[in-house]
C-alpha positions in Angstrom: -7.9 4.7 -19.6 -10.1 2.3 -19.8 -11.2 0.3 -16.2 -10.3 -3.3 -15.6 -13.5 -5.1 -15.7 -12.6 -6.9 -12.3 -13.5 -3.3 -10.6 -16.9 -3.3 -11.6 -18.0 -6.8 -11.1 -19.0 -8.0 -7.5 -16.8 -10.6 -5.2 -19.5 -13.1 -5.0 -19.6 -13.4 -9.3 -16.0 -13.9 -9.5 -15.5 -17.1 -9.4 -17.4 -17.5 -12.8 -15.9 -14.7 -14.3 -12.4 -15.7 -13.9 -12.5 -19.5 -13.8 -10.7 -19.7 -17.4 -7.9 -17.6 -16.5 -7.5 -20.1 -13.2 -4.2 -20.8 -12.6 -1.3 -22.7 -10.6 0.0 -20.7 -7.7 3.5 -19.5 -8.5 6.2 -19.9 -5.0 8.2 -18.0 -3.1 10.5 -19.8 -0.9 11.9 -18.9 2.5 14.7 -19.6 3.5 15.9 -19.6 7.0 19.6 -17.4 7.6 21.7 -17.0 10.4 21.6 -13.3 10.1 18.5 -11.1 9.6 18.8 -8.4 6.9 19.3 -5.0 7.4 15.8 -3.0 5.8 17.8 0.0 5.3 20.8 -2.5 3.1 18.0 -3.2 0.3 18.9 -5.6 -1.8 22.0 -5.1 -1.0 22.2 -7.2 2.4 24.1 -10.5 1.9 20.9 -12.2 3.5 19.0 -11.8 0.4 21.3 -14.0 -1.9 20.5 -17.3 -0.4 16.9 -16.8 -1.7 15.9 -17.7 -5.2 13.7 -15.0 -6.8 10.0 -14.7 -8.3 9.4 -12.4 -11.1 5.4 -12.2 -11.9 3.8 -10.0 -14.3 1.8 -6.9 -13.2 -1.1 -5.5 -15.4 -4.0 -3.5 -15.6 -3.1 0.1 -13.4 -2.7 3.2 -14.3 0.7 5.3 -15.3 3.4 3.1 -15.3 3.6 4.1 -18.8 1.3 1.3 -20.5 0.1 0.2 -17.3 2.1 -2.7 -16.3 5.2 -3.8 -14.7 6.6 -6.7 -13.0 7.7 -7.7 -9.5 10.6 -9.6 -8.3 10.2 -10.9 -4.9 12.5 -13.3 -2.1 11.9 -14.3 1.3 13.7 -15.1 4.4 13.6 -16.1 7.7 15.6 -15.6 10.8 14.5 -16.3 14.3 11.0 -15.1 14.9 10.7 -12.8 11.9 10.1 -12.7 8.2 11.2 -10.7 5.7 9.9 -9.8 2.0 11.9 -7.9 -0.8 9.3 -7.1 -3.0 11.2 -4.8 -6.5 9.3 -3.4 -9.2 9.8 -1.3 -12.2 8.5 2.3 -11.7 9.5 5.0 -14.1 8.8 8.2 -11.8 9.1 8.6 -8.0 5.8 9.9 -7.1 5.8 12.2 -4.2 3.3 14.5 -4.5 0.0 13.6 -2.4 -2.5 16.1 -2.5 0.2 19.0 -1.6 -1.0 22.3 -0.4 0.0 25.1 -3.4 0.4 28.6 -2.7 -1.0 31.0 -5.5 -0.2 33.7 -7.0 -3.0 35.7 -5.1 -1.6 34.8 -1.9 -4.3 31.8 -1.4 -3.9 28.1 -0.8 -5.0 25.3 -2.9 -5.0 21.7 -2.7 -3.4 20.3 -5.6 -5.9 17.3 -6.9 -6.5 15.2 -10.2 -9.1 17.5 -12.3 -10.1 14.1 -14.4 -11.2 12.5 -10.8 -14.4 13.6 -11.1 -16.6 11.2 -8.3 -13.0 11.3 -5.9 -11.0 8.5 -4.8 -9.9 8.3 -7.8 -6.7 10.3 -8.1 -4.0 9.5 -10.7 -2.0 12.8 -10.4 -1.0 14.1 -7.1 -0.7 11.3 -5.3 1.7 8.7 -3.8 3.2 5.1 -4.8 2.4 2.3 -3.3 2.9 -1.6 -3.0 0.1 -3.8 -1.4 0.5 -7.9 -0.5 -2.8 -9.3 0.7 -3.0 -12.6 2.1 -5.7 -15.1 3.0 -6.5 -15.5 6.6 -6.7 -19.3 7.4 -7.4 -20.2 4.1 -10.6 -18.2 4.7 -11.2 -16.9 1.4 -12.5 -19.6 -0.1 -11.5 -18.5 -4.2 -8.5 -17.1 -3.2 -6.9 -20.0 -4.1 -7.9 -20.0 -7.4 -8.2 -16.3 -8.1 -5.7 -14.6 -5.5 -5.9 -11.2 -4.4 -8.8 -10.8 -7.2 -11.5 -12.6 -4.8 -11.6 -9.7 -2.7 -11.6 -7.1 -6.0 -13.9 -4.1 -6.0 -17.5 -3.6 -6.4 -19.5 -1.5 -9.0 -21.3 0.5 -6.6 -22.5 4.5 -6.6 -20.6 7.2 -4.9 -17.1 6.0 -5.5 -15.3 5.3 -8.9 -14.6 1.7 -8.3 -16.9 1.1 -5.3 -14.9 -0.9 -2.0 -13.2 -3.9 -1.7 -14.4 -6.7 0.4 -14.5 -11.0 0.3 -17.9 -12.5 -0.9 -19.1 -13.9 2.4 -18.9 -13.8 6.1 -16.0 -14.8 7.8 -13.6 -14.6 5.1 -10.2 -12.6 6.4 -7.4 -11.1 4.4 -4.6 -9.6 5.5 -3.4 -6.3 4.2 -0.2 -5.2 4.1 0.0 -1.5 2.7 3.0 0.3 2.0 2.2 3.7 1.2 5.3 6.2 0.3 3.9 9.3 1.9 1.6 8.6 4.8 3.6 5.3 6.2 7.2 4.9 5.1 8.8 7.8 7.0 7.9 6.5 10.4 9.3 2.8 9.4 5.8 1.1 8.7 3.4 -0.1 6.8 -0.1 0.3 7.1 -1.5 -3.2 8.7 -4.8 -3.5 7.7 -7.4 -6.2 6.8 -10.4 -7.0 4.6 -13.9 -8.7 5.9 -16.9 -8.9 4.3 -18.9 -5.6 5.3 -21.0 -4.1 2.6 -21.2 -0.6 1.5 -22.9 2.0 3.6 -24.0 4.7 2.2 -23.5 6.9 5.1 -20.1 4.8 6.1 -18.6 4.3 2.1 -15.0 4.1 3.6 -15.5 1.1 6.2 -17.0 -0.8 3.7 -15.0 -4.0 3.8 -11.1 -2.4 3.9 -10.1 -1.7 7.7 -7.1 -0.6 9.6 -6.0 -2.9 12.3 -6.4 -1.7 15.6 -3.4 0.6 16.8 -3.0 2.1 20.4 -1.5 5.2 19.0 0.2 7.0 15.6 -1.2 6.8 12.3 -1.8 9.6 9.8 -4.0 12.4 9.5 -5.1 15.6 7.1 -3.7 19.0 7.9 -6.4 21.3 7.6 -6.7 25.0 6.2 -7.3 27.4 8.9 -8.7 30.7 8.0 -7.4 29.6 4.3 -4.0 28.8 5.2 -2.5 25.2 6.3 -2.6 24.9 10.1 0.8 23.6 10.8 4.3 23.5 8.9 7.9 21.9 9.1 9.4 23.8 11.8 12.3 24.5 9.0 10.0 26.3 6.9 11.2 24.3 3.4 8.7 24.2 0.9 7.9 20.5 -0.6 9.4 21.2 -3.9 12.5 22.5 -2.8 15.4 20.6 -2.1 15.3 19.2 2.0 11.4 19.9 1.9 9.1 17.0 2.3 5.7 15.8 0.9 4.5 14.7 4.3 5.1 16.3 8.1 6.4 14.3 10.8 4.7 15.3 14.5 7.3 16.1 16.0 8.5 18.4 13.3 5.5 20.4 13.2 5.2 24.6 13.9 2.3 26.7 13.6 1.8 28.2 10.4 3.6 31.2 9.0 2.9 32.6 5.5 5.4 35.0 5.0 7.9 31.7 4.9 6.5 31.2 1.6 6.3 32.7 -2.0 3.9 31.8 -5.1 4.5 28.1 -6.4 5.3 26.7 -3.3 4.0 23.5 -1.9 3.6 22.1 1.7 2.3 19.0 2.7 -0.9 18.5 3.7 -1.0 15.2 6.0 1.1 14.6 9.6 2.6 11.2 10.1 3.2 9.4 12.8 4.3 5.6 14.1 1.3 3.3 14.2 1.5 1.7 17.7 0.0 -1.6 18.6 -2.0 -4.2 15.9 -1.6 -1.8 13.4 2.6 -1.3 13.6 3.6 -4.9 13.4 5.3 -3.8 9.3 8.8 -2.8 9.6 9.8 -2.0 6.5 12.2 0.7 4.3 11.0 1.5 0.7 13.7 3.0 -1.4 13.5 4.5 -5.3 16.7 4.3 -7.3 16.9 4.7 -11.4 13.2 3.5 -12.0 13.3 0.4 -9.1 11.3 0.9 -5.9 12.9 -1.6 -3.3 10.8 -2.4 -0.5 11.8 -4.7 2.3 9.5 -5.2 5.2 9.7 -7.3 8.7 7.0 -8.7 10.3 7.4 -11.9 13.1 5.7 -14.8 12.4 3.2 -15.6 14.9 1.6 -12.4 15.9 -1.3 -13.7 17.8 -3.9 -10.9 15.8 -6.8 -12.3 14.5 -6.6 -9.5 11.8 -3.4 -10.8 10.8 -2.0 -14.2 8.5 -0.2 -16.6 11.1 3.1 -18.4 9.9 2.6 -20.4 12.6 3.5 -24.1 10.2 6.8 -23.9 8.3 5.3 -27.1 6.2 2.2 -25.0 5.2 1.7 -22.9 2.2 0.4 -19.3 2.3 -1.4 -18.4 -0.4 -1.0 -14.0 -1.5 -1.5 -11.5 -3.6 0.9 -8.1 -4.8 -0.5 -4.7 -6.5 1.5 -2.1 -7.2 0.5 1.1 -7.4 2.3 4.1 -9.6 0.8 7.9 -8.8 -2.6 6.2 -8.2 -5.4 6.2 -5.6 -7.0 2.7 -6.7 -6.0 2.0 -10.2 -3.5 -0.8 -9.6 -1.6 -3.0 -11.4 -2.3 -6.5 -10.3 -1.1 -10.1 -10.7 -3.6 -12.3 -11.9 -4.0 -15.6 -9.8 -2.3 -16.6 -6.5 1.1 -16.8 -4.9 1.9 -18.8 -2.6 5.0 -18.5 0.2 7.0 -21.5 1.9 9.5 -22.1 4.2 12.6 -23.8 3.6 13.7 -25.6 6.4 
């Protein structure tokens, strides 16, 4: 598939590249209900029908068929919290992250994309995802004009499309990564943020993309041990088999035992956990029914983090970006130009 020429062109010459496809922010309004929604309900929760929708146009990722796809998206407020429905079209549920794959010699093997050929760049064991980045204070100075595409990747060696980052210092966005796998079993998101740090050779994945800080939780790799995974779901169930999972809670975990399993079978090969702190302030459910994803996630207003967007001024707009990501490691689809959020008072 060929790349989207936004991967391989640097923040800083963006605002050149893109200023003919400039265009006007499209809104989402908030609107303030007495009751807050249930994540769990969906789109089902009564809350969600006093909000008018926004459907926008994704393009340019990979699978999804042709590569695109669209999002619908609402807003509310209740209290000291809002909440996002963000919908999109998805063909396949994709489950599979890197699994661990028993052979039929008896060894294990982590399942990975054989066309990825530099890494990161996986586009057939690994998980969906939905991303909503927002500027910081208005920090980002094109984001305005260009959205979530101000802080696109650089073409840089060592990784397929190089790291994301804004084009100077002090610009701030706010990350809100919902990742089927690694995050959405505990209740989260992954809250994270993007500054303007430059690629390291020796540190390629802190270049620009962070996690908040968290106290505790998180996500982490199960390693092989003596050729075999190190831990298990205390139930034994494979991955591909029906109650087995593609991901291991903690406190579900056993020590390996590999007469539980025959040839074909999978396990998965990272543990999961509840971000604590900065880093857990996403509640939010993700749900796949008859190619929809529904994902609904909960986050108070004011949370006082630097690394985080304020909604501290009802009268203000908030200016965001959505990606959407079907079996893919970085190849997105991505809405070209900004959103913007208000509140409805």
């Amino acid at each position: 598939m060929r790349k989207p020429a936004f991967y391989l062109i640097a923040p800083a010459l963006l605002t050149a590249t893109f200023a003919w496809q400039a265009v006007a922010a499209d809104t989402v309004t908030a609107v303030k209900v007495a009751k807050a929604p249930v994540l769990a309900a969906g789109a089902a929760d009564a809350a969600w029908a006093a909000a008018k929708s926004l459907t926008v146009p994704l393009a340019g990722g990979a699978n999804f068929g042709d590569g695109k796809t669209s999002a619908t998206i609402k807003a509310v407020y209740s209290g000291d919290m809002l909440y996002m429905l963000v919908q999109y079209d998805d063909p396949t549920q994709s489950l599979r992250r890197f699994p661990y794959q028993k052979q039929s010699d008896g060894s294990w093997k982590k399942l990975t994309d054989p066309n990825d050929k530099m890494g990161h760049d996986d586009n057939a064991y690994y998980e969906d995802k939905l991303a909503l980045i927002w500027n910081i204070n208005n920090s980002i100075k094109a984001f305005g004009q260009q959205g979530c595409m101000a802080t696109c990747h650089a073409g840089e060696p060592g990784k397929a499309f190089g790291n994301k980052y804004t084009a100077s210092a002090g610009e701030l966005g706010d990350i809100w990564h919902v990742k089927r796998i690694r995050t959405i079993p505990t209740g989260k998101s992954d809250d994270q943020y993007v500054d303007h740090a430059r690629f390291d050779k020796d540190k390629m994945a802190n270049a620009g993309r962070h996690g908040d800080p968290k106290t505790g939780g998180g996500y982490s790799n199960i390693k092989l041990v003596s050729g075999k995974p190190e831990f298990m779901h205390k139930s034994a169930t494979p991955a591909n088999k029906e109650g087995g999972t593609y991901y291991l809670k903690a406190e579900d975990k056993a020590p390996f035992d590999d007469s539980k399993f025959k040839a074909g079978d999978e396990v998965a090969s990272i543990m999961v956990s509840p971000f604590e702190g900065d880093r857990g302030d996403l509640a939010t459910a993700m749900n796949w029914k008859s190619g929809k994803w529904t994902v609904v996630i909960a986050r108070k207003l004011v949370t006082g983090s630097k690394y985080d967007v304020q909604f501290d001024k009802l009268d203000s707009a908030y200016n965001f970006g959505v990606a959407a990501f079907d079996n893919a490691q970085v190849r997105h689809a991505y809405h070209i130009g900004p959103l913007q959020l208000k509140f409805a008072k």
